[in-house]
C-alpha positions as CSV (number, residue, x, y, z in Angstrom):
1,X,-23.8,-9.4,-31.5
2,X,-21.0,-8.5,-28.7
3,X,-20.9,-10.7,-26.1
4,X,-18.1,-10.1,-22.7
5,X,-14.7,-11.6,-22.8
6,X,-14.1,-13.9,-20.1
7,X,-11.1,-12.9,-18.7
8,X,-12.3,-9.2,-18.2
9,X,-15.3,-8.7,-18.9
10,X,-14.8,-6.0,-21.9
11,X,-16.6,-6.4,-25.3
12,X,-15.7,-9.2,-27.5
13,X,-16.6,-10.5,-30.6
14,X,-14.3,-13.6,-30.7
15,X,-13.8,-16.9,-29.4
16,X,-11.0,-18.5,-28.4
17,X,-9.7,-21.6,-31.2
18,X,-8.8,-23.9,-28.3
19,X,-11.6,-23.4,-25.2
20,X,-14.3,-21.6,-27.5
21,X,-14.9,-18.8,-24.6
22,X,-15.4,-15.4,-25.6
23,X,-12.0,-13.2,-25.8
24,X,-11.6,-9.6,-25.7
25,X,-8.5,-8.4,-28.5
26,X,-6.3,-7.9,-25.6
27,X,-6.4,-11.7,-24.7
28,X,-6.6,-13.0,-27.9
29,X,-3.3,-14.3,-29.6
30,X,-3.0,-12.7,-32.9
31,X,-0.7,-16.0,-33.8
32,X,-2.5,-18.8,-32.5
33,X,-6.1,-17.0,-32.1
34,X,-6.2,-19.0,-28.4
35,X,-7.4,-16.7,-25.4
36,X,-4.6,-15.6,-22.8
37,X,-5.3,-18.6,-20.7
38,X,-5.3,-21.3,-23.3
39,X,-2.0,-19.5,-25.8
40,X,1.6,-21.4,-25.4
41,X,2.7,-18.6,-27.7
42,X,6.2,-16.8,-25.9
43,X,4.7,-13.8,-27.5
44,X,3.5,-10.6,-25.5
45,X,-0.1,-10.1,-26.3
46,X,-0.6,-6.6,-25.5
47,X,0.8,-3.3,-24.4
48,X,0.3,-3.6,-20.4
49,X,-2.3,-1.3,-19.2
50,X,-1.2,2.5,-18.4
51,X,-3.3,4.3,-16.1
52,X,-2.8,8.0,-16.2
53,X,-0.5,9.8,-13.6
54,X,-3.5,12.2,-12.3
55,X,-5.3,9.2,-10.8
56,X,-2.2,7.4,-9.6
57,X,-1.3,10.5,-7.5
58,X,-5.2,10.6,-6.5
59,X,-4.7,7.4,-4.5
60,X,-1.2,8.2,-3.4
61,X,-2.7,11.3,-2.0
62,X,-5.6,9.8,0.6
63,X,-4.3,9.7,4.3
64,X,-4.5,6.0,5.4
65,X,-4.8,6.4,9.6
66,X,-1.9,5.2,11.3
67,X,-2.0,1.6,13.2
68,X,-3.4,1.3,16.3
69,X,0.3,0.7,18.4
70,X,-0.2,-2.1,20.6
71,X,-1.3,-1.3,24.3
72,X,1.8,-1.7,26.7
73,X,1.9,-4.4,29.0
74,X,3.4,-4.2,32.7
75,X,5.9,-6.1,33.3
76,X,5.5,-9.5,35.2
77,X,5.3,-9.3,39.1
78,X,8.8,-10.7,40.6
79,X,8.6,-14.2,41.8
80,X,8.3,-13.4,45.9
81,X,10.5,-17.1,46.5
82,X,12.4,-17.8,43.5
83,X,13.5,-21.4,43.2
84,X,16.7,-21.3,44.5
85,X,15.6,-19.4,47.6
86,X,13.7,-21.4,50.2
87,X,10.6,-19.7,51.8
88,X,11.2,-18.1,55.4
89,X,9.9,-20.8,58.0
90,X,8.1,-19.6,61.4
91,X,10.2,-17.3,63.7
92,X,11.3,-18.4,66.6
93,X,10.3,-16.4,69.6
């Protein structure tokens, strides 16, 4: 009876010797029979996954729209009496 590896979700019909969860053969140690989670083995367990170059180029291929640039602020309004100015007192007539 297949039951779903853990880590992946693909059909297994082995358990891992250390945690007893259900391991797919691409994470199951061939050495140690431990899942991919549970193996202290320094060996590889499987050949990394190759996706085929049609659908690579498929998503390399959709336009992604361009960022929103962020709307330009004016620049501050000059300080009318800066601090080392003093303000203009009442005229005298």
């Amino acid at each position: 009876m297949p039951f779903q590896c853990s880590i992946c979700g693909e059909e297994s019909t082995r358990i891992c010797a250390r945690c007893t969860k259900d391991a797919c053969n691409n994470h199951l140690c061939e050495k140690c029979r431990r899942c991919s989670d549970c193996c202290e083995c320094e060996v590889t367990l499987s050949e990394p996954v190759r996706e085929p170059a049609r659908s690579v180029f498929r998503t390399a291929g959709i336009p992604r729209p361009d960022p929103k640039p962020e709307p330009l602020q004016p620049p501050p309004e000059p300080d009318p009496f800066p601090d080392d100015e003093e303000a203009p007192g009442p005229v005298a007539p």
